[in-house]
N, C-alpha and C positions, 0 to 999 in steps of 0.2 A: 511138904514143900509146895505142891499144891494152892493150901487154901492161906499159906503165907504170901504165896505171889497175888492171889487173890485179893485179900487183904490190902497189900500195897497199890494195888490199880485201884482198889474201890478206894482208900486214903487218898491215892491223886485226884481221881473222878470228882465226888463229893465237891470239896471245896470248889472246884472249878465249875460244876454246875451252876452253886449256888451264887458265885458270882456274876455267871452269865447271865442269871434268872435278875440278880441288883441291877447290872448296868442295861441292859436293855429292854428293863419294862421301868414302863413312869411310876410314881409315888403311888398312884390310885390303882394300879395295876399287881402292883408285886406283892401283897398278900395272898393277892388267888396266883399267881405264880407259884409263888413256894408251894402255895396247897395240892396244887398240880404237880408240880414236884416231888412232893411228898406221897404223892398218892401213884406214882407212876413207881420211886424208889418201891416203895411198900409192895408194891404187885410185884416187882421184881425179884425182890428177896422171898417173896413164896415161891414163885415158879425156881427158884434157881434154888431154896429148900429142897422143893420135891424132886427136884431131876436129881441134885447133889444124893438124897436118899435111893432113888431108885440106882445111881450107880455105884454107891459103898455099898449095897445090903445084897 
């Protein structure tokens, strides 16, 4: 139940980041947006890998 509610926030989250990241940076701006995005998700999902492991195991 857990990592389905999990699941479902990160479904809401997502989308609504990367809209936030469209509308308020300019044209010239929102490729390194997303990339910052991207790179911030990505750190994310390790750290919350490793904790997620150290508290099942």
């Amino acid at each position: 139940m857990d990592f389905a509610l999990a699941g479902a926030g990160i479904g809401l989250a997502e989308p609504t980041q990367s809209a936030v990241v469209s509308q308020l940076l300019p044209d010239r701006l929102r490729g390194r947006g997303f990339g910052v995005l991207g790179a911030i998700q990505a750190a994310g999902d390790v750290v919350a890998t490793v904790v997620a492991g150290l508290l099942y195991t």
